[in-house]
C-alpha positions in Angstrom: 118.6 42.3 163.5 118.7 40.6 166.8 121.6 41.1 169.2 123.1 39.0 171.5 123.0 41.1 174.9 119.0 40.4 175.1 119.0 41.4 178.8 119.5 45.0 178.3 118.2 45.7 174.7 114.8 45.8 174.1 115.1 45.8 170.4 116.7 48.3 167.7 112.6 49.4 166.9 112.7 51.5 163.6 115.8 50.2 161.9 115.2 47.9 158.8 115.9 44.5 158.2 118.1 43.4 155.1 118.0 41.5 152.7 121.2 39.1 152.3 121.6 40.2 148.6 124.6 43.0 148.8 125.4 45.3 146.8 128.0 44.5 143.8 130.4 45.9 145.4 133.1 44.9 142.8 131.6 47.2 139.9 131.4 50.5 142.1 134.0 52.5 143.8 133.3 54.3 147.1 134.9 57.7 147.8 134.7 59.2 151.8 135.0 62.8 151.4 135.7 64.3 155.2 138.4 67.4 156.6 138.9 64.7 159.1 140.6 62.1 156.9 143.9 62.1 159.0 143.4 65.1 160.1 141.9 65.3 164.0 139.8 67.7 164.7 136.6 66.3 166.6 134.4 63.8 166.4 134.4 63.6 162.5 137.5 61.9 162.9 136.4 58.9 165.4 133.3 58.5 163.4 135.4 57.8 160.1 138.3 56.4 162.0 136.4 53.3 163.9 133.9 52.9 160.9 137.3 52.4 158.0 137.7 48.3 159.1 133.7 47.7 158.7 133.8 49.3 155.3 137.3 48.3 154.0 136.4 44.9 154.6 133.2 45.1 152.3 134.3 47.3 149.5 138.7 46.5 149.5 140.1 48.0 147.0 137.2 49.8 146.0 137.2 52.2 148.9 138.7 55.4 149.0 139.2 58.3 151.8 139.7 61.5 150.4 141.2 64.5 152.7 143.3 67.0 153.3 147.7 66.8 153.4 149.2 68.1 156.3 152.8 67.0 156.9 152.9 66.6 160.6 150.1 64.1 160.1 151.5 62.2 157.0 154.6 61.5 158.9 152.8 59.7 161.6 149.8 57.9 160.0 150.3 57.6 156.1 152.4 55.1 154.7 152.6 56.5 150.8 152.1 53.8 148.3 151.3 53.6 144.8 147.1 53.4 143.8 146.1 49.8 143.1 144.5 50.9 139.8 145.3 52.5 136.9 142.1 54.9 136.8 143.4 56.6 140.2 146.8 56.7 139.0 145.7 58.5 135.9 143.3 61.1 137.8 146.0 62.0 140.0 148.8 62.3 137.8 146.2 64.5 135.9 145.9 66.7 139.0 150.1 66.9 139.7 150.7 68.0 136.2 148.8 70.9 136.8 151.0 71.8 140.0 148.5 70.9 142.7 150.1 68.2 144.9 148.4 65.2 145.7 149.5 62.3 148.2 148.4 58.5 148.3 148.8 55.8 150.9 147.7 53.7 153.6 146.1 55.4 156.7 147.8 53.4 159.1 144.8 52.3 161.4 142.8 49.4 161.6 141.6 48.4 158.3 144.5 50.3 156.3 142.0 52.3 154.1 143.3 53.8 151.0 143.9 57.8 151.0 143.9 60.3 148.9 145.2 63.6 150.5 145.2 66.9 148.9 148.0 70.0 149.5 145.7 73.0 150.0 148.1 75.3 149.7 149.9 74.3 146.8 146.2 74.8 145.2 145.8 78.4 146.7 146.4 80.1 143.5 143.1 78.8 142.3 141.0 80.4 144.7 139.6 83.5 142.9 138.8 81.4 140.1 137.4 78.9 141.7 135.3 81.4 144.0 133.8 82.8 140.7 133.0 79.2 139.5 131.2 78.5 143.4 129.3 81.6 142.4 128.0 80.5 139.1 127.2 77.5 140.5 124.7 77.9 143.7 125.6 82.2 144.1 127.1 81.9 147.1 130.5 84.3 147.9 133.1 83.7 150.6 134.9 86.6 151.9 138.6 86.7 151.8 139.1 87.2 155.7 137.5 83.5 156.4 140.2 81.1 156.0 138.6 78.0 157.0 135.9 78.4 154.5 138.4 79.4 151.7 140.4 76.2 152.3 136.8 74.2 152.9 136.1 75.9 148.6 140.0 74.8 147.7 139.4 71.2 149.2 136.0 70.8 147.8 136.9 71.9 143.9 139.9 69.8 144.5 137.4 66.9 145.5 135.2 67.8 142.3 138.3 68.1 140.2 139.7 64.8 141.0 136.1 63.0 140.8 135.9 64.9 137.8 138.9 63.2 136.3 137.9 59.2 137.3 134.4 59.5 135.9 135.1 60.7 132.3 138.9 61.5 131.3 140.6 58.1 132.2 138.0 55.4 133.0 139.1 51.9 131.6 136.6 50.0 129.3 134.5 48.9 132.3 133.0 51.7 133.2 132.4 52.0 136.9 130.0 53.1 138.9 131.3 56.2 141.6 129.4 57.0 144.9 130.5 60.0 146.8 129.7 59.9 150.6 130.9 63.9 152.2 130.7 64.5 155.9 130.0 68.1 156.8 130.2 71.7 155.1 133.7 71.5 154.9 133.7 68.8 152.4 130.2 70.0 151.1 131.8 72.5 148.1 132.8 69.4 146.7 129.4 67.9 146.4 127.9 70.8 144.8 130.8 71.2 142.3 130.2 67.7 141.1 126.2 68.1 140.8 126.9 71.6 139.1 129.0 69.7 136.6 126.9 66.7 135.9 129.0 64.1 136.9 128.0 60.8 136.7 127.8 59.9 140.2 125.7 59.4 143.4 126.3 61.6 146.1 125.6 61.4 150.1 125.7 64.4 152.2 126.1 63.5 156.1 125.7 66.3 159.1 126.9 65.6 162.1 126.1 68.8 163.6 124.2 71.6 162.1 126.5 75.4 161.9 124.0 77.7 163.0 122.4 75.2 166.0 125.8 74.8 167.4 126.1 78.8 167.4 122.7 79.2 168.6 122.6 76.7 171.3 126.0 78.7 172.6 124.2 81.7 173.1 121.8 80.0 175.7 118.8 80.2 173.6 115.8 78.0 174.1 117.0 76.3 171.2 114.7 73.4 170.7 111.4 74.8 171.6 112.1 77.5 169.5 112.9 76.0 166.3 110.2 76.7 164.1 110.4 80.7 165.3 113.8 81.1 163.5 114.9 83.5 161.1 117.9 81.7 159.5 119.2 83.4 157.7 119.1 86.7 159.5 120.7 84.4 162.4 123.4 83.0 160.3 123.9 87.1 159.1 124.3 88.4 162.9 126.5 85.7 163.2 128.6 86.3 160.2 128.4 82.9 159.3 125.9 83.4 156.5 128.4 82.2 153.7 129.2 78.8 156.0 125.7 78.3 156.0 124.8 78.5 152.7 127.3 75.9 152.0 126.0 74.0 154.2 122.4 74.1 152.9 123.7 73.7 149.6 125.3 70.8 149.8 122.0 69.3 152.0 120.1 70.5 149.1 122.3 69.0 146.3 123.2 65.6 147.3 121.0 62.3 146.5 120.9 60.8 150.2 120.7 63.2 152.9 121.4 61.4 156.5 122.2 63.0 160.0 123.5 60.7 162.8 121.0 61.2 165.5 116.8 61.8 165.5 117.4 65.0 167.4 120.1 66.2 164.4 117.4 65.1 162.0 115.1 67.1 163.7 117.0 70.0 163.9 118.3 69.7 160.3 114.7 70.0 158.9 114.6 73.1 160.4 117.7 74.6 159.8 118.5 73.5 156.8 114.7 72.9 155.7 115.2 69.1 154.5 114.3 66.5 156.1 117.1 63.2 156.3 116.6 60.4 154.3 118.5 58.0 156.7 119.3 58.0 160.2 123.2 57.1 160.9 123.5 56.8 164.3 127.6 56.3 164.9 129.1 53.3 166.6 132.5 51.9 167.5 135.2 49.3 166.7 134.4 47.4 170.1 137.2 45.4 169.4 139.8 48.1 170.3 138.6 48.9 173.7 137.4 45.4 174.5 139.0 44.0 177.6 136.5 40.6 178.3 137.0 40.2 181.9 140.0 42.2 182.5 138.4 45.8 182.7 137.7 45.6 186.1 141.2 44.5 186.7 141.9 47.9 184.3 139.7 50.0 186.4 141.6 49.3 189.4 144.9 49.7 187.6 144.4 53.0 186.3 142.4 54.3 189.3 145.4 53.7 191.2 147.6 56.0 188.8 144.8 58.4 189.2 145.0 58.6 192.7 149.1 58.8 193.1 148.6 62.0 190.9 145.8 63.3 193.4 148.2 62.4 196.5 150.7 64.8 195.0 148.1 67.5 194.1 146.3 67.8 197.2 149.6 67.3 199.6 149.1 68.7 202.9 145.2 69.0 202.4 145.0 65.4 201.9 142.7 64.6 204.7 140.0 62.0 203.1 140.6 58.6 202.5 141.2 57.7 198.8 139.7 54.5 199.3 136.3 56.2 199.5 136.9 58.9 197.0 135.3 58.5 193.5 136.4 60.0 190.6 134.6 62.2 188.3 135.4 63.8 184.9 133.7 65.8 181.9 135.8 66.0 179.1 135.5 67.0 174.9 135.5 70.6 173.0 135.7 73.5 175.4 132.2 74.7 174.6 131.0 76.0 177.9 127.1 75.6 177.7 127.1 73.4 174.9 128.9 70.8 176.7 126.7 71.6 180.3 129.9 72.8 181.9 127.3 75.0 183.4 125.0 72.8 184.8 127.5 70.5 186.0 129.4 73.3 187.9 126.0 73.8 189.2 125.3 70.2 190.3 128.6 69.9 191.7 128.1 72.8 193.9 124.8 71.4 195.2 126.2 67.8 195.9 129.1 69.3 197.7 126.1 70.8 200.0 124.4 67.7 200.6 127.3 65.6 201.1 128.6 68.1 203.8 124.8 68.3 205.3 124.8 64.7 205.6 128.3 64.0 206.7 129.1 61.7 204.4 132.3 60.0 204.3 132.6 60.0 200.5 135.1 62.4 198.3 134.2 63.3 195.2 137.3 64.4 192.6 136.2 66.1 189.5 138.1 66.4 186.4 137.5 68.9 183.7 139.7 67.7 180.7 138.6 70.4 178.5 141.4 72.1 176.1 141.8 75.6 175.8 144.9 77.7 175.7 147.6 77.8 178.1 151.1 79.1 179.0 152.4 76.5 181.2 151.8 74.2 183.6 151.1 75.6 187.4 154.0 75.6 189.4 152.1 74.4 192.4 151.3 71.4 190.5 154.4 70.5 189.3 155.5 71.0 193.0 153.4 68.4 194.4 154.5 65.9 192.3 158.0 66.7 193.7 156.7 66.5 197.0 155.1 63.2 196.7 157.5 61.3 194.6 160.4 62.7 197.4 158.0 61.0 200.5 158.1 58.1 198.0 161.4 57.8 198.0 161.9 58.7 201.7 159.6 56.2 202.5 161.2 53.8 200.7 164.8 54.3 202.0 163.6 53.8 205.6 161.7 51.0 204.4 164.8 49.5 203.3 167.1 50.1 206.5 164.0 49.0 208.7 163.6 45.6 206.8 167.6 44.9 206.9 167.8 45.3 210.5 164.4 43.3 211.3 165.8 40.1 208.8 169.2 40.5 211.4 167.4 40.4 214.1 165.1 37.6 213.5 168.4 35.4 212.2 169.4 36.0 215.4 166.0 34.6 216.9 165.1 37.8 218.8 161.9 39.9 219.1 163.1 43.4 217.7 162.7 46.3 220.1 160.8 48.9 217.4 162.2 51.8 219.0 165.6 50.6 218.2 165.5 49.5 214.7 164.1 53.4 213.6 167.2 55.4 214.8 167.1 59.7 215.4 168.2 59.7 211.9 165.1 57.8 210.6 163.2 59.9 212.4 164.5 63.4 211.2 164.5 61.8 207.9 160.8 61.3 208.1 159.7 64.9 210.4 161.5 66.7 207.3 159.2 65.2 205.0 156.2 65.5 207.1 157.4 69.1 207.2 157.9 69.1 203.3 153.9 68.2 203.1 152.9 71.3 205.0 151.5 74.2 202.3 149.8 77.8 203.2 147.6 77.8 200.4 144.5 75.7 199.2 145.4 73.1 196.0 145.5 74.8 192.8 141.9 74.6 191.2 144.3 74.0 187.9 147.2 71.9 186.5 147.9 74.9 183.8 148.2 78.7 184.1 145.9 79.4 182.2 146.1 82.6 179.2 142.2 83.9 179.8 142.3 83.4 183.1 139.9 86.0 184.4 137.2 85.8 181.6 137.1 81.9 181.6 134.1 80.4 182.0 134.6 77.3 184.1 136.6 79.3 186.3 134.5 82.0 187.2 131.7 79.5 187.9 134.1 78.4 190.1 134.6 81.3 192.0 131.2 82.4 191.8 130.3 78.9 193.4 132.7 78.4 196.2 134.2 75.3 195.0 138.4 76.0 196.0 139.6 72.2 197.4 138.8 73.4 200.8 139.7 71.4 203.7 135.5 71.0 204.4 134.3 70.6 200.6 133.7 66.9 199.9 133.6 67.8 196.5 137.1 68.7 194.8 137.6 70.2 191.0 140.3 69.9 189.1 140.8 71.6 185.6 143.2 70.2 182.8 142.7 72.6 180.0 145.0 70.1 177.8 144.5 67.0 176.1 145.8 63.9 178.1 149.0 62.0 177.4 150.7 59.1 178.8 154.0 61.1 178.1 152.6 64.4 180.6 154.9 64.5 183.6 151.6 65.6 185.7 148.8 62.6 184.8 150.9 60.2 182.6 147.7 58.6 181.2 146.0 58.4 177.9 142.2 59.5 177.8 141.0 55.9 177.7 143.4 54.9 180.4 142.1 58.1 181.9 138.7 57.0 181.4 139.1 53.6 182.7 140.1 54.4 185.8 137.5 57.0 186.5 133.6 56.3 188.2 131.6 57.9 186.4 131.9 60.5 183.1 129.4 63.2 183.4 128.3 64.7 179.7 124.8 66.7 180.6 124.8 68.3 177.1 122.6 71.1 175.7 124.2 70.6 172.1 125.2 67.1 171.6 124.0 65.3 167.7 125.3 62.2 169.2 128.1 62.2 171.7 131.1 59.6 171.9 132.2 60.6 175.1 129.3 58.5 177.0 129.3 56.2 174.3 133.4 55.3 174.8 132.5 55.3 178.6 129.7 52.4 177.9 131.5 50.6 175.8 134.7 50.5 178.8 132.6 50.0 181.4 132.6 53.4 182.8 128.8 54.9 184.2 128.0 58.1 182.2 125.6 60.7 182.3 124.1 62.0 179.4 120.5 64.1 178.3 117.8 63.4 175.8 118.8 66.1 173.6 122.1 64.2 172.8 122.0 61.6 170.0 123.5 58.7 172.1 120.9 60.2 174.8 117.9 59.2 172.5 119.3 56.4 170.7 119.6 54.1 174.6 116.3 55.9 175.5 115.1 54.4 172.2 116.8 50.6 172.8 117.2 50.0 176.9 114.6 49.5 178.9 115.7 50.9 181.8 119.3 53.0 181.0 119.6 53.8 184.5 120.4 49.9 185.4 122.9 50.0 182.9 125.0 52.6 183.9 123.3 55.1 181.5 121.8 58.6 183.5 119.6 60.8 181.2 119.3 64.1 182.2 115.9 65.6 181.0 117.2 69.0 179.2 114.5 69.2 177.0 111.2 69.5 178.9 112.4 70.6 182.2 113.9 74.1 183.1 117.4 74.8 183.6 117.2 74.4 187.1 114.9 71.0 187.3 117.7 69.5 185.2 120.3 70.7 187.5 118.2 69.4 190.4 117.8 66.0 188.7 121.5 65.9 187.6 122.7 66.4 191.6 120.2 63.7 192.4 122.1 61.4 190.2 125.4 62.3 191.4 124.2 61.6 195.4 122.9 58.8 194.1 125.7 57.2 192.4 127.8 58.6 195.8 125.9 56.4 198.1 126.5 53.0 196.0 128.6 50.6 197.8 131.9 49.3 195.7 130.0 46.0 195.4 126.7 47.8 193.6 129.2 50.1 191.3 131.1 46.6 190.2 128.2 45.3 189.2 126.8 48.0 187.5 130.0 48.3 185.9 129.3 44.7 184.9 125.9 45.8 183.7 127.3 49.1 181.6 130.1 47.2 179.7 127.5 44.6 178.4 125.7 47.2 175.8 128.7 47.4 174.0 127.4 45.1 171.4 124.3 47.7 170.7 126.9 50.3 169.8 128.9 48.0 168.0 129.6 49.7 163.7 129.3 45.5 162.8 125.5 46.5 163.7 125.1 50.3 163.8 127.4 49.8 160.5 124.6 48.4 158.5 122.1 51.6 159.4 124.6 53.6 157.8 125.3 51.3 154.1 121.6 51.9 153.9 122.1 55.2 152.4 124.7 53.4 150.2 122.3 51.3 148.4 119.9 54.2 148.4 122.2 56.6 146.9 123.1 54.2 143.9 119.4 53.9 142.5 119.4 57.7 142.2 119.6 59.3 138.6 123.7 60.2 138.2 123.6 63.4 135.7 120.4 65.5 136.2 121.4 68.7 137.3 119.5 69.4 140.7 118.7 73.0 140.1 117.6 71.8 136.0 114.0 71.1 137.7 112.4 73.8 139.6 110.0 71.6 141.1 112.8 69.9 142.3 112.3 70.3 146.6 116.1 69.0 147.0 118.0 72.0 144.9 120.2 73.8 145.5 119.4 77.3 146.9 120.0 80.5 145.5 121.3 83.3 147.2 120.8 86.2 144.7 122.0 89.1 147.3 125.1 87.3 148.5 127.8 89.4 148.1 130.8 87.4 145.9 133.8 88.9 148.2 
């Protein structure tokens, strides 16, 4: 599968070749089974969302997203249309008449893929039933006080229900064949549903992160060297996750095709969930959205120019480095402190403020934190130096005006202006007001929000703890925006990739990442990223560059180095990356954008219809748990309680 970018990619070793022969795609229908159909939540939702042109233009009217309805949603990104065939008419119309609402329509993103939405609550009054039914089938019971995982049963039996309905009840004469691809334990009940009731289809079950590593990886254990010395499920118990989890191992242990989406996830999913993936996935993008040809430089400097208005405002009065040598950093995704390496970054940033202070360098380093979490409001002293800079904006302009009127007189007139006459007293206590104006008694505010948990939040005690305020001496500056970006925010009135584009470098050191789009959407843009070997993406360039590091790509050792030999090596990257020249960070900005064919879904797209093909040989009707030699059944959990 050779690629065109040859200088940077070594070759995709591992991945198969294919034959030309397809698959007959006109005698099956494909279902995409995912709580992120519409419906953002994380990285589920770019996965499917960037993936839907690839596969709608291979399987047309044949593909199908199922999900679940929520209004605000709808309103914005469905267009509701009729079902281009009569056995999808049928199965819903089945499903309405028993007085469970079902939507269909267009998702309204590139490639138009057909959806099929479900009203969870208009299903509610199911549940007990259908919680008896989940029993029966792998004896596994949800307790009442965990809403997510009732709504994940009351999706998944509505999944079931409606598969249940195309494969027998109104199929036309030409019987079709039905694969069933589910992303994650929330979509997993319907998986096991459908093998409990024999249907006649194949079935693909993808993790994209495992339940119990994310919560163990949170609580700073030595996750990956310890994987084999788990108890799991008196882990998932302590957690009180133990119901999720079994789910979640069901459904592993019940479909046809298991795939994760990194080697590390596969890894960790053998040991987890105790089977090992049948295909690797690795996710990609629709490079054609962010693609920019020769124009992202142009872009950089566009949005980096937004960027730093916003900074003039929120460091008024303390702005005393020169924004033409400041460089701008950000992390940004799910606030999930050590997970994320919030931690180690904090730490990193700390030590590079030291030795860029030691060695007097000239260089300014702004970070961003763009990390949601809750909030009241925004900070007042934020909002005020906004004022404050657009009211010098338009100071400066009005003198600007009466200065240039009087010089185009005076020239007319053919003489050399005297300067101190053409800026009268009046211009000049115009202009010592707003100097005045600029003049502040406190340090910048560390955040742009007030935020609710202010004194147990992590990033912001490591921020006290380390010492990093926006000092006048500190070359190194943090700034924390606990909210999502938005080109409509009256503070930073960009959109992440806007945001992103204008930025230096996006800094993801990881401790829990199964792939990682953040560095990934940085590569693609042109943007230098750092990233570790235990995050998918991490592994996956390890696997295919020859040498990241001249593309842009920094990986962080998190896996055989301690804590603080990562943080070491992370802060050498940083002073590193400070002492580049804006001619060496333009060309390695040149360098970085020119992988974005290697993460491209018209290639990485073809790793993932592996499992298709795979999943359609499989036998459609034997029960897995009818075998007892069977290694992929579904567990039993005699001593889980049925709440």
């Amino acid at each position: 599968m050779p690629l065109s970018r040859s200088l940077s990619v070594t070759s995709l070793n591992g991945l198969p070749q294919w034959d030309e022969e397809d698959l007959p795609v006109d005698d099956l229908l494909l279902f995409e089974i995912s709580w992120e159909v519409t419906n953002k939540v994380g990285g589920i939702y770019t996965v499917i969302q960037t993936k839907a042109k690839i596969t709608s233009d291979e399987w047309g009217d044949n593909y199908f997203m199922i999900g679940p309805y929520y209004e605000q949603n709808v309103r914005t990104q469905v267009e509701i249309c009729d079902p281009p065939s009569h056995t999808i008419t049928k199965a819903i119309d089945s499903i309405k008449a028993s007085g469970c609402q079902v939507y269909f329509g267009r998702w309204l993103i590139e490639g138009s893929p057909y959806v099929i939405l479900f009203d969870i609550g208009s299903a509610a009054w199911n549940l007990n039933r259908w919680k008896g039914e989940f029993w029966d089938a792998c004896n596994v019971g949800i307790p009442f006080s965990d809403r997510e995982a009732n709504d994940a049963l009351i999706f998944g039996s509505l999944t079931a229900w409606f598969l249940k309905e195309v494969t027998t009840k109104h199929l036309v004469l030409d019987k079709p064949n039905l694969i069933a691809h589910f992303h994650e334990w929330q979509a997993g009940a319907g998986l096991v549903l459908s093998r409990y009731r024999k249907l006649p289809i194949a079935t693909i079950f993808t993790t994209h992160a495992t339940l119990l590593g994310r919560y163990l990886c949170a609580a700073n254990v030595d996750f990956y060297n310890k994987l084999d010395q788990f108890d799991i499920d008196v882990e998932a118990g302590e957690r009180q996750i133990y119901h999720r989890y079994c789910m979640e191992r069901a459904s592993v242990h019940c479909a046809h095709v298991f795939t994760t989406v990194s080697q590390i996830t596969g890894i960790e999913a053998e040991h987890m969930l105790k089977r090992t993936a049948d295909v690797i996935t690795p996710n990609g993008l629709n490079i054609k959205k962010f693609s920019a040809m020769h124009e992202f430089q142009n872009l950089h400097a566009m949005y980096k120019a937004q960027i730093q208005e916003f900074v003039r405002g929120h460091f008024y009065g303390h702005l005393d480095f020169n924004l033409e040598k400041t460089l701008f950093f950000f992390i940004a995704g799910r606030y999930e402190f050590s997970n994320k390496g919030a931690d180690i970054f904090l730490e990193a940033l700390s030590r590079l403020n030291f030795l860029l202070r030691v060695h007097r360098s000239d260089v300014t380093v702004v970070v961003f934190f763009i990390m949601p979490t809750k909030t009241n409001n925004f900070n007042v002293e934020t909002l005020k130096g906004q004022a404050v800079r657009k009211q010098l904006w338009d100071t400066a302009h009005t003198v600007k005006e009466k200065f240039g009127k009087k010089l185009y007189e005076a020239l007319l007139r053919g003489e050399i202006p005297d300067l101190n006459k053409i800026l009268d007293r009046d211009d000049a206590t115009i202009m010592k007001r707003a100097i005045f104006s600029t003049q502040r008694q406190t340090l910048p505010p560390v955040t742009t929000h007030n935020m609710v948990e202010d004194t147990t939040d992590p990033i912001l005690n490591t921020i006290r703890r380390i010492g990093l305020f926006n000092g006048r001496a500190d070359r190194v500056k943090v700034i924390v925006h606990p909210e999502f970006l938005s080109s409509t925010s009256p503070l930073l009135p960009l959109d992440y990739e806007e945001f992103v584009r204008g930025c230096h470098l996006g800094v993801f050191p990881s401790y829990y990442e199964p792939w990682g789009y953040t560095p990934a959407e940085c590569t693609v843009m042109g943007i230098p990223s750092v990233t570790t070997n235990l995050s998918g993406f991490g592994c996956f360039v390890q696997e295919h560059v020859a040498d990241p590091t001249a593309y842009g790509i920094y990986i962080t050792d998190r896996r055989f180095r301690s804590p603080d030999e990562s943080c070491n090596q992370l802060t050498q990257f940083l002073y590193n990356f400070c002492q580049q020249s804006r001619r060496q960070r333009i060309i390695q900005r040149n360098r970085t954008e020119r992988l974005s064919d290697l993460l491209d879904w018209r290639y990485l797209g073809r790793v993932s219809e592996e499992a298709t093909p795979c999943a359609a040989t499989q036998p459609r009707v034997t029960h897995p748990a009818a075998n007892p030699h069977n290694t992929h059944h579904c567990p039993t959990r005699g001593n889980t309680p049925q709440s």
